[in-house]
C-alpha positions, 0 to 999 in steps of 0.5 A: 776239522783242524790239523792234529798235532805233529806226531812221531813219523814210525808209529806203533802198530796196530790200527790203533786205537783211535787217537784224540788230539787238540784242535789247535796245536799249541793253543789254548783251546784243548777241544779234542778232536778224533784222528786215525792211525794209519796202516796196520802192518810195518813193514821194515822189508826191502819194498821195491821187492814187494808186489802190488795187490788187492787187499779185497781180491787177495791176488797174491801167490799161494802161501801169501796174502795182501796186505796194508805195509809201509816203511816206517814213515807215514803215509804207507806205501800201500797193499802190498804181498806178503808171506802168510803166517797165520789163520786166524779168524775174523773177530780173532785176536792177533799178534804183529812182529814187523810186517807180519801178523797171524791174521788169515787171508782177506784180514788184518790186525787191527786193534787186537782183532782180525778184521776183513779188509775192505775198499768200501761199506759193500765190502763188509757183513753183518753190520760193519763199516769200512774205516779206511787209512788215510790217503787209501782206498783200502780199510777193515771192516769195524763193527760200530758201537756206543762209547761207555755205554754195557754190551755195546761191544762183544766180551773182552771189547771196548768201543771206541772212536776214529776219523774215516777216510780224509780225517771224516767222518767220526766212526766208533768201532769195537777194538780189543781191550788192553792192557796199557795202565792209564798215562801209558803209550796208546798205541799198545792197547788202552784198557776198558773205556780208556782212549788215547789223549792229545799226548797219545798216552791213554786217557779216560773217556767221559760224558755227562753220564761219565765224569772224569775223577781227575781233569776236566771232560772235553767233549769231541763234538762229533760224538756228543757223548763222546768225550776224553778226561784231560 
């Protein structure tokens, strides 16, 4: 799959919601492609003082967890101790303030839910998927779905779709519903059906069954059903 678009080297975070870009930057072909947001925790700290961990092993000293940080440049630096601030279980909804989230040991924050992290698909319960970050072996464990499709996702979910590890394959997965109003930044939290478009403003999804009311539906070809109103 071709290169996505350049985009901002500090993104916001939050494993975010998957991004949608053109195939060919700056091209006439706007066949959109899936792409992962990287790391889901900003770290703005001192890193040479950061420990080394394993995000799986959750190695750190009592009253601190492993976690994904980097420096506001892409891509994160890695797993990395830092303070526990939070309990909150897997499939809870998180907050994130810097390097932080309220996520308990052994989880991250990633598209508004606490998910366990994970270096591969043994690392994962009932069903889930390890979605890793790019140029890492570390990830969280995501629960597939169908795209616009009722009860794919749990109450107050909407499913949605992402690059794994290496920019392949396409995996969807269950994030938590937004509230950022169509055209708004992605990286906050589209809504219901909504995903990120190649401007990272979120876009409407769309399939055959799903027509956009504005724009036209490009559909990405690894998800045959799967598709982004532009």
């Amino acid at each position: 799959m071709p290169a996505p678009c350049a985009r901002s080297t500090r993104l916001a975070v939050a494993v975010a919601v998957a991004a949608v870009a053109s195939t060919a930057c700056g091209s006439d072909d706007a066949t959109p492609a899936i792409d992962a947001p990287v790391a889901p925790i900003d770290a703005g700290i001192d890193t040479p003082a950061l420990v080394p961990c394993d995000t799986v092993a959750q190695d750190c000293p009592t009253g601190e967890k492993c976690a994904i940080v980097r420096t506001g440049t892409t891509p994160p630096i890695g797993p990395r101790c830092v303070p526990l601030t939070g309990a909150v279980a897997e499939g809870g909804a998180c907050t994130q303030a810097d390097d932080r989230d309220d996520c308990d040991v052994g989880l991250a924050c990633s598209q508004g839910l606490c998910r366990t992290l994970c270096h591969g698909p043994n690392d994962c319960e009932n069903g889930g998927e390890c979605l890793q970050y790019a140029t890492l072996r570390d990830g969280t464990c995501e629960l597939p779905c169908a795209p616009l499709t009722a009860g794919s996702c749990p109450a107050n979910q909407s499913c949605d779709a992402r690059l794994g590890v290496g920019g392949s394959p396409v995996s969807t997965f269950c994030r938590a519903v937004g509230t950022q109003a169509p055209g708004a930044e992605c990286f906050r939290g589209c809504g219901l059906d909504y995903t990120c478009d190649n401007n990272f403003a979120c876009a409407p999804m769309c399939n055959a069954t799903h027509p956009c009311a504005t724009g036209t539906c490009m559909m990405v070809p690894a998800l045959p059903d799967f598709g982004v109103c532009m």
